[in-house]
N, CA and C atoms as a LAMMPS dump frame, in Angstrom:
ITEM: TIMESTEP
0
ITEM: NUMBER OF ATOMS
171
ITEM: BOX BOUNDS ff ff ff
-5.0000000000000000e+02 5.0000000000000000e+02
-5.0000000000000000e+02 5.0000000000000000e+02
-5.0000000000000000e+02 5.0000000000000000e+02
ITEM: ATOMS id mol type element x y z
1 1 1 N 105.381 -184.035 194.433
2 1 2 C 105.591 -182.708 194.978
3 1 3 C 105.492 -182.76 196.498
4 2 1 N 106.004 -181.782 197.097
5 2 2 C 106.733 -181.537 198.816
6 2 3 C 105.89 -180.278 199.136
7 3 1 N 105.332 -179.867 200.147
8 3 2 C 105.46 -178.208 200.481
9 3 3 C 106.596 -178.29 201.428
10 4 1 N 107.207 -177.135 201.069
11 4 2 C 108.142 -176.595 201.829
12 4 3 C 108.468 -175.097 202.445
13 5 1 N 108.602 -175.093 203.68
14 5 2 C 108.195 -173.668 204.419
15 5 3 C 109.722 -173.377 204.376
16 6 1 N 109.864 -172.217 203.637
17 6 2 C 111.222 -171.393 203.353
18 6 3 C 111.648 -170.578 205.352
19 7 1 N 113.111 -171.483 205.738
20 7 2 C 113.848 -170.777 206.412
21 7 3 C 114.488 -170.14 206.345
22 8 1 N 115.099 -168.614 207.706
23 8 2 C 115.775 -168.062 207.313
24 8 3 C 116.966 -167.847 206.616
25 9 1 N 117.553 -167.449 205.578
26 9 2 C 118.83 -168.205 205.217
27 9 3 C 119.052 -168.697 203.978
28 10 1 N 117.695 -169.377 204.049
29 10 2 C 117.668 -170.708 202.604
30 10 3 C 117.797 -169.977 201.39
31 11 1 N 118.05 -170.586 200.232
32 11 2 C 118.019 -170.202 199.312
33 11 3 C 117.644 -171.211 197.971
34 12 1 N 117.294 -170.496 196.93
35 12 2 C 116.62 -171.523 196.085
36 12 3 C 117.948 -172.671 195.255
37 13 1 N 118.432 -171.896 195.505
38 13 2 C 119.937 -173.239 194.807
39 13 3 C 119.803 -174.108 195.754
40 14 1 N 120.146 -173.618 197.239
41 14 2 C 119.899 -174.609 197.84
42 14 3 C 119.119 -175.609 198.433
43 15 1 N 117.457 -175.128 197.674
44 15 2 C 116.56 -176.154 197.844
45 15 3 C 116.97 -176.347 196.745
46 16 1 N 117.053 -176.442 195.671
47 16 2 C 117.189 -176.743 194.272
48 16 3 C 118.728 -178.281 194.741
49 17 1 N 119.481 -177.786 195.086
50 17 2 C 120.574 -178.68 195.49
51 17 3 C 120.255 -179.992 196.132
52 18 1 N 119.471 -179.776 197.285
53 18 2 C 118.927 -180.516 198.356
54 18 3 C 117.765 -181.639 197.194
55 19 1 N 117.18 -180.927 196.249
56 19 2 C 116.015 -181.91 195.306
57 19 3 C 116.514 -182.65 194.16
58 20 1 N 117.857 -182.52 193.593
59 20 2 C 118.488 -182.762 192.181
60 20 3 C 118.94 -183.527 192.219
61 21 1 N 118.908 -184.343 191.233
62 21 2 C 119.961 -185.707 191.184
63 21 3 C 120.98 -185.084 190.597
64 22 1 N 122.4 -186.239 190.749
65 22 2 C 123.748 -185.374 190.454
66 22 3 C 123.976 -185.603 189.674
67 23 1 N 123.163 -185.921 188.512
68 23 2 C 123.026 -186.008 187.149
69 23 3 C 122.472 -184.505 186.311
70 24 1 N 121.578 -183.835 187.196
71 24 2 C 120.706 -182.719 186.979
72 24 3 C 121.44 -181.249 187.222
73 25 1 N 121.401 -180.748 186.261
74 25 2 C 122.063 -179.065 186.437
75 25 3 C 121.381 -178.095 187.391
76 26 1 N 121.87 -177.423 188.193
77 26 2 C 121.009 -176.968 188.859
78 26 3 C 120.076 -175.871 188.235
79 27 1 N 120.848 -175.756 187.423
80 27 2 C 119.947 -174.356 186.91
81 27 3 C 118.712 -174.582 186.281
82 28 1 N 118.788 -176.011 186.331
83 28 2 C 117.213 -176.368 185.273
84 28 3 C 116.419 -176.509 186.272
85 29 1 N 116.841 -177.268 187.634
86 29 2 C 116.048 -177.35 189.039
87 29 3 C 115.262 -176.022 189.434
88 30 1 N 116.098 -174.991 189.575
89 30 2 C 116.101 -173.071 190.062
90 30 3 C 114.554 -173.028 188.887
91 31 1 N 114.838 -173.428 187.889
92 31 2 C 114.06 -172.761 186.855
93 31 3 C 112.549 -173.904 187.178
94 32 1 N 113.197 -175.116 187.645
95 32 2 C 111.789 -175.732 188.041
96 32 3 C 110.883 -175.331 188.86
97 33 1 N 111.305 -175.014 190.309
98 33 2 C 110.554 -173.953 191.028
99 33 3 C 110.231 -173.632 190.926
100 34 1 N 111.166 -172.305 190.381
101 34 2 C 110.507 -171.009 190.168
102 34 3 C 109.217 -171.161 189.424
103 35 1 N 109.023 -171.934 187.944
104 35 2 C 107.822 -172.056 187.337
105 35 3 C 106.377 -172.567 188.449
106 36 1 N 107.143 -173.822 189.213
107 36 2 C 106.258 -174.108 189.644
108 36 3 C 105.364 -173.124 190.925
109 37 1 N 106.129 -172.425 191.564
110 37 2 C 105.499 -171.285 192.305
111 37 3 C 105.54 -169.81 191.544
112 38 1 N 105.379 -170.101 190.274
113 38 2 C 104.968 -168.368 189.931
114 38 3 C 106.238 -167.788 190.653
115 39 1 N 107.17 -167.383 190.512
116 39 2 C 108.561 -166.84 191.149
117 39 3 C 108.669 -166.247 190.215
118 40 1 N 108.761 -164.501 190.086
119 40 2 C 109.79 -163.391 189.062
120 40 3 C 111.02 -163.461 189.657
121 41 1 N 112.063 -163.981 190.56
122 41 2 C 113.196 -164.457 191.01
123 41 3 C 113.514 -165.076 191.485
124 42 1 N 114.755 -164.905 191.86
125 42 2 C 115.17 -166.154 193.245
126 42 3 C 115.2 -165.893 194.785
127 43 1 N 114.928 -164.245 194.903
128 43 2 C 114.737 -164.083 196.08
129 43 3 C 113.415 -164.475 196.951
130 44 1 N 114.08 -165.157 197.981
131 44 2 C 112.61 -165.998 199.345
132 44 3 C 112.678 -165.303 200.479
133 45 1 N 111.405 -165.283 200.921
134 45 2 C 111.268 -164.773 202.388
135 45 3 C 110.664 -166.117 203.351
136 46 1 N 111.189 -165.946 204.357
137 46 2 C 110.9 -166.931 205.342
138 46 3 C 109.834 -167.151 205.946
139 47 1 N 109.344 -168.285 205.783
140 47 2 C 108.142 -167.917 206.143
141 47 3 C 106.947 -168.567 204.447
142 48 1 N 107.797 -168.479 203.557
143 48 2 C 107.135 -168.773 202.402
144 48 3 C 106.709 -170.15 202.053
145 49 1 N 105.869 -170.464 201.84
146 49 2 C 105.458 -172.103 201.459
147 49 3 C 105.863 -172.06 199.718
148 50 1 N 106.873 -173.268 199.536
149 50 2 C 106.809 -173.434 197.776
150 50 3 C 106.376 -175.025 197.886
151 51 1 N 106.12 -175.376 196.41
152 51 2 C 105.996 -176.7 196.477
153 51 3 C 107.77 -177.366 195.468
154 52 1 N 108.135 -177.877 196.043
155 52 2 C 109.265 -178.438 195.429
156 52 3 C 109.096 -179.608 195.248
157 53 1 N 109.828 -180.151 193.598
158 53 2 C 109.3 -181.57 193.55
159 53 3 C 110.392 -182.464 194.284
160 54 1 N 110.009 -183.407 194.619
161 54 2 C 110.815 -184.681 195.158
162 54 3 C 111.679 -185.297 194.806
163 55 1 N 112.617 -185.417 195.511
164 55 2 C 114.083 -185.69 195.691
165 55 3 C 114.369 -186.114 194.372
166 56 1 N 115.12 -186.485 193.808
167 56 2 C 115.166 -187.367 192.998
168 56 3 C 117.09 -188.066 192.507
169 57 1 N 117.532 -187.924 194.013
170 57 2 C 118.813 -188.921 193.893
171 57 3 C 119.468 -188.384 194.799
């Protein structure tokens, strides 16, 4: 696992994108997050620390 401080802009696909191997759907990534920071969506504010897991391809 990473902390990662949410910029303006970002979005969770696209941390989700940025962490997935291109083997991996993103939608299972989105749903990894989210579990892992307690998330009721996908909307982020800047400024937010998540922990995202590590790269993986």
């Amino acid at each position: 696992m990473t902390r990662h401080v949410v910029q303006p802009g970002e979005t969770l696909w696209a941390l989700a994108s940025s962490v997935a191997s291109s083997r991996e759907d993103l939608r299972d990534v989105v749903v990894e997050i989210e579990r892992l920071n307690n998330l009721d969506g996908a909307g982020l504010r800047a400024g937010e620390q998540l922990l995202l897991p590590v790269a993986r391809g």
